[in-house]
LOVO-106759 format. One record per atom (N, C-alpha, C, O, CB): x, y, z; residue in three letters. Coordinates in steps of 0.02 Angstrom, whole numbers, plus 50000, padded with zeros to 5 digits. Glycine has a CB too. Example, Ala and Ser with C-alpha at 12.3 -4.5 7.8 and 13.67 -1.06 7.14 Angstrom:
506604971650390ALA
506154977550390ALA
506604983550390ALA
507124983450423ALA
505654977650452ALA
506424988850354SER
506844994750357SER
506455000250394SER
506705005750402SER
507044997050286SER
END
This chain:
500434994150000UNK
500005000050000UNK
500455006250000UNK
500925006750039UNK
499515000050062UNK
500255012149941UNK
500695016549983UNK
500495023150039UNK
499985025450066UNK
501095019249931UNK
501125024450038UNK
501285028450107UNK
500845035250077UNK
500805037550020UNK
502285030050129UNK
500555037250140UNK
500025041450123UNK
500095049250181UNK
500035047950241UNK
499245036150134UNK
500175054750167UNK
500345060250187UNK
499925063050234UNK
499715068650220UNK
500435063850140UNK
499685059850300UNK
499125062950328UNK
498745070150365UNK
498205072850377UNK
499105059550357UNK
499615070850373UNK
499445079250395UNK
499005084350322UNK
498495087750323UNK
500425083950414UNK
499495082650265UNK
499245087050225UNK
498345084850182UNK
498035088250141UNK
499895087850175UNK
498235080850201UNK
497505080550197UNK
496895085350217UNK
496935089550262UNK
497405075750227UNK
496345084250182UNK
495965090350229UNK
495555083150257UNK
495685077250246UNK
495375098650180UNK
495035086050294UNK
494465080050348UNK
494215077650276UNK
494385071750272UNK
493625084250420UNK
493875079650218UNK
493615075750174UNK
494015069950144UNK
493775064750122UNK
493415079750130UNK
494365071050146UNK
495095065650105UNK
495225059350167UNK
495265053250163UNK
496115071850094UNK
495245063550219UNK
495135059250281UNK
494565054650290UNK
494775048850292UNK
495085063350335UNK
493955055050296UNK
493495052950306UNK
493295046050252UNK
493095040350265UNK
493125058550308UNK
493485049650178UNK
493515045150149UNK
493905037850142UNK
493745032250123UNK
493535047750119UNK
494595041450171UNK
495025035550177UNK
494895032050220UNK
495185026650213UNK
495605036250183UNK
494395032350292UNK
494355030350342UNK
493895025950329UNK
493805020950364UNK
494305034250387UNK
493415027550260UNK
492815023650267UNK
493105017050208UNK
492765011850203UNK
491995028950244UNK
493695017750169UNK
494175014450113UNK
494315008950172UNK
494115003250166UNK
494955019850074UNK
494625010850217UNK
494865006350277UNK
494565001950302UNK
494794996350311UNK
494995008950326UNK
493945003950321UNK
493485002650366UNK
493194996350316UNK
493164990450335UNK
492965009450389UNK
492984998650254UNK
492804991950193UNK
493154986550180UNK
492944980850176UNK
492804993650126UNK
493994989850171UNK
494564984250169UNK
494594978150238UNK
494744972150235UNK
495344988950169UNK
494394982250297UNK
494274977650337UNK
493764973250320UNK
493934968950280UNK
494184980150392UNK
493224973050338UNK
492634970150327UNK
492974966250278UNK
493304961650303UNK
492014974550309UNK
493004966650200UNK
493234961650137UNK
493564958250194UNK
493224953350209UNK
493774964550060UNK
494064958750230UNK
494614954450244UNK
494494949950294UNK
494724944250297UNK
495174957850259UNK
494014953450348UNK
493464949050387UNK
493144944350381UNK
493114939550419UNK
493074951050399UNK
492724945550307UNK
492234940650281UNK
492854932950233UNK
492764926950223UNK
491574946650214UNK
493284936450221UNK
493764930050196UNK
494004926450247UNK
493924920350247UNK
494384931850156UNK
494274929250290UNK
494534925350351UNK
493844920350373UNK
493794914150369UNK
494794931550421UNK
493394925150394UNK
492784919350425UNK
492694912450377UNK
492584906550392UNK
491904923450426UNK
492804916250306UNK
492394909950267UNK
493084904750264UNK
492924898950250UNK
492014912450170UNK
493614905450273UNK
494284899050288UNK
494304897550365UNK
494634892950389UNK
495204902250266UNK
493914902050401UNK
494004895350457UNK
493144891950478UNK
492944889550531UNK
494454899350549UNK
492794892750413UNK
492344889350415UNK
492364884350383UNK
492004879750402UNK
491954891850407UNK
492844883150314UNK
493054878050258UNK
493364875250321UNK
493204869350326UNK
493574880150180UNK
493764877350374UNK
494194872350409UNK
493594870150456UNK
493354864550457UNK
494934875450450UNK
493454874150485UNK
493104869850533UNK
492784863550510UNK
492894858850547UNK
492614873350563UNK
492424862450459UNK
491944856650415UNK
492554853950389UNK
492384853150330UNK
491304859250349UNK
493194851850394UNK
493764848850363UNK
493884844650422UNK
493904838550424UNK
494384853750337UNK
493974849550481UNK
493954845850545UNK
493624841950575UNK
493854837250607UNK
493964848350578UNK
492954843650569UNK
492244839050582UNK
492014833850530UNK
491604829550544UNK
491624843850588UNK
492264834350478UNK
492314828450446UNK
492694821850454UNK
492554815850449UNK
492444830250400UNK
493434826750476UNK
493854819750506UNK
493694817950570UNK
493814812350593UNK
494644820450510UNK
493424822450600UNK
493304819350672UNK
493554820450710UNK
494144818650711UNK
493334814450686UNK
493154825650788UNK
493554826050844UNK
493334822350885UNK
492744820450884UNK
493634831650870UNK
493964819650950UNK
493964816350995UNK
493374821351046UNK
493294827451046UNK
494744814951015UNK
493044816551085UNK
492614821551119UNK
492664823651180UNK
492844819951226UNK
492064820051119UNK
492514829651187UNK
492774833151257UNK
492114836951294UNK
491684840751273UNK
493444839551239UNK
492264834351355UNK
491824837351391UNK
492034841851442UNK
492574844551433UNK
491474833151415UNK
491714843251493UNK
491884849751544UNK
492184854951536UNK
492624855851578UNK
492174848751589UNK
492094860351484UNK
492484863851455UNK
493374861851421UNK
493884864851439UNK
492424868451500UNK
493354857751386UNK
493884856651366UNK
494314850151389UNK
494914849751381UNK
494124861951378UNK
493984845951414UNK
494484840751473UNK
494044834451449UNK
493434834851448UNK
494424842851581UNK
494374829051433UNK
494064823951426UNK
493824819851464UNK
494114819151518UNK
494294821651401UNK
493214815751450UNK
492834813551506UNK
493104810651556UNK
492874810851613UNK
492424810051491UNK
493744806751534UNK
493874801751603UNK
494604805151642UNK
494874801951687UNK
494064791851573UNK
494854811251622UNK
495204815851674UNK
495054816351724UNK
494554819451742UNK
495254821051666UNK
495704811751784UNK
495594813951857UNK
494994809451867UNK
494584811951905UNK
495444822551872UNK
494814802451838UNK
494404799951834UNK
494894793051906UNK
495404790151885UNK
494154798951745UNK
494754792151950UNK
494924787851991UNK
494734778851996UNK
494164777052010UNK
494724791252039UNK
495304773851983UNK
495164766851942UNK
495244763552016UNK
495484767452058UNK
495794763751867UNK
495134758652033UNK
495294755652076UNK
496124751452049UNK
496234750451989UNK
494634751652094UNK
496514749952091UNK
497114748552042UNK
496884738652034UNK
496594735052074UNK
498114751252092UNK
497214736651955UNK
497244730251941UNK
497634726951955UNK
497404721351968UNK
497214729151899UNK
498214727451962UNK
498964724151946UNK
499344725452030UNK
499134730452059UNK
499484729651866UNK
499794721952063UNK
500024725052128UNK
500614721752123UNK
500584715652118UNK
499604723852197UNK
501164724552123UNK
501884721252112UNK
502184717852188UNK
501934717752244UNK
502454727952082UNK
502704715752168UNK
503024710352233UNK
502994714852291UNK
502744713152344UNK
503934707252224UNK
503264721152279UNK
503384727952351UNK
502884733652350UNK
502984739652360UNK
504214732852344UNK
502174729452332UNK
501454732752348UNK
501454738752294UNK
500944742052291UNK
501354735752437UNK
501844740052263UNK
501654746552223UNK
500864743152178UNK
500694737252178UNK
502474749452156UNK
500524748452148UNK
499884743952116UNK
499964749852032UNK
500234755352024UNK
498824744852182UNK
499604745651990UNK
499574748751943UNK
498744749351914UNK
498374744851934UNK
500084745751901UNK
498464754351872UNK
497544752551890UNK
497394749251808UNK
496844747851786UNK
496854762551913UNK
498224748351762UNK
497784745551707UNK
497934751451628UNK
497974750051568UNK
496814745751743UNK
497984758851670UNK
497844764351627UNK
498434766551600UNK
498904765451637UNK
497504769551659UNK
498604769751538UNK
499294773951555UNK
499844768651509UNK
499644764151471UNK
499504774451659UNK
500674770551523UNK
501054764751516UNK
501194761151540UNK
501224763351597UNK
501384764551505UNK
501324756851541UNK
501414752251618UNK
502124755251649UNK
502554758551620UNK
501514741951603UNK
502084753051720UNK
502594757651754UNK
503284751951740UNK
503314747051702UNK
502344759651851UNK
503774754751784UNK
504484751051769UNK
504464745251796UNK
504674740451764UNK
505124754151794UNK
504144744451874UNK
504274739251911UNK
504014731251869UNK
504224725451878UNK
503894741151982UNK
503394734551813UNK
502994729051784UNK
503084728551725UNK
502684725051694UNK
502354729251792UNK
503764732451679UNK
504144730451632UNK
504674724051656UNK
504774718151641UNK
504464736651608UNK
504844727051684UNK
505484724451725UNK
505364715751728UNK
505734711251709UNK
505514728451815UNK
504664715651760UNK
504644707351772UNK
504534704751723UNK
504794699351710UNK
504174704351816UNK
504134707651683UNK
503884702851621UNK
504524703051578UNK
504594698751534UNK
503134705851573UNK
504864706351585UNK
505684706551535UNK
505914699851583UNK
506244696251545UNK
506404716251545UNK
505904697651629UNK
505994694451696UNK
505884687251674UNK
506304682851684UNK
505444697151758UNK
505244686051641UNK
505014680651638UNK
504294678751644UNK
504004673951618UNK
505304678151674UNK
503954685451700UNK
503444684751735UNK
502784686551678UNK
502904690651633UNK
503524689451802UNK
502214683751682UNK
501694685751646UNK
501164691751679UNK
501114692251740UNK
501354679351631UNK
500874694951643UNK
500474700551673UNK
499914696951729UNK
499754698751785UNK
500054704951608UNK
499744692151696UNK
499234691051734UNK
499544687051813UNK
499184685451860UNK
498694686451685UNK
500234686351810UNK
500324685051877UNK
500154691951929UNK
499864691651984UNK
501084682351884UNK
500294695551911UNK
500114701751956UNK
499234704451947UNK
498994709651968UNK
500684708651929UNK
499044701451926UNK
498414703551924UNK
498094702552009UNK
498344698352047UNK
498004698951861UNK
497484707452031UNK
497204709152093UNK
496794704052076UNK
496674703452016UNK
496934716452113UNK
496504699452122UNK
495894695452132UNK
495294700952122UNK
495414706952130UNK
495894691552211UNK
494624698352103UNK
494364701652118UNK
493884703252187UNK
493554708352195UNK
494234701252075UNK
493944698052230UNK
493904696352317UNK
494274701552322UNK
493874706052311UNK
494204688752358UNK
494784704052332UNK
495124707052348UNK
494924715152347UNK
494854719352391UNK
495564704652319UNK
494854715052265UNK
494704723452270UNK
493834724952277UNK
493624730252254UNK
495024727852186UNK
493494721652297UNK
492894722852321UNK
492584725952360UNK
492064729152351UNK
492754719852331UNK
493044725052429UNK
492984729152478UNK
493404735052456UNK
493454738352507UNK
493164726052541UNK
493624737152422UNK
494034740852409UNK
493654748052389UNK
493354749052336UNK
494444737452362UNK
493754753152448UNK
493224759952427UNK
493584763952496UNK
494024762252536UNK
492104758252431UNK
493204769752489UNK
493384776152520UNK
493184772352612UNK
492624771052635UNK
492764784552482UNK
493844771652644UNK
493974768952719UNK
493704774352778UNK
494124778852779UNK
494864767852729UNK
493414775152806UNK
493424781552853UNK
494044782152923UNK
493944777752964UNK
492604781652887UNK
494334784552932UNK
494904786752979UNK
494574784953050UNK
493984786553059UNK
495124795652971UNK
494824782553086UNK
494624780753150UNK
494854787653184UNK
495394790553173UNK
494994773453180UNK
494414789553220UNK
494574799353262UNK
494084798953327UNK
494034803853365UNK
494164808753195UNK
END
């Protein structure tokens, strides 16, 4: 664009250019909206994962009872990568399902109340 002399303008020359501006916006507005509307329907076509609670997926901070409990009680709930202690064995020899929790076991298994 070029460089444009604004002092020496009078208000009519002004006004006009302001309203030149004011149009160039808008054109440039209405293009932008209409490419992130081609995107948006590009996106929703392929498919988003779905999110709930403003932004956070449903099972965030979602609490498992744990499955798996290694030789020195650490537990694992199943989710995630598996941790080191339960690489380690199965590199070891050991099968997953040796560490697996009974399910007797985690039954009783819930929020304990503190003796006070």
């Amino acid at each position: 664009m070029p460089r444009v002399n604004l002092s020496g303008m009078n208000v009519e020359a002004l006004m006009s250019l302001q309203k030149r501006v004011d149009e160039t916006l808008l054109e440039r507005r209405a293009e932008i909206e209409t490419q992130l509307e081609r995107m948006d329907r590009t996106i929703a076509v392929v498919g988003r994962p779905r999110i709930v609670r403003g932004g956070r997926s449903a099972l965030k901070g979602r609490k498992v009872p744990p499955k798996y409990r290694g030789p020195s009680g650490e537990t694992w709930a199943g989710r995630g990568a598996r941790p080191r202690w339960l690489v380690a064995a199965i590199k070891g020899g050991k099968k997953l399902d040796d560490f697996l929790i009974g399910k007797s076991a985690r039954k009783g298994r819930g929020k304990r109340r503190s003796k006070r």
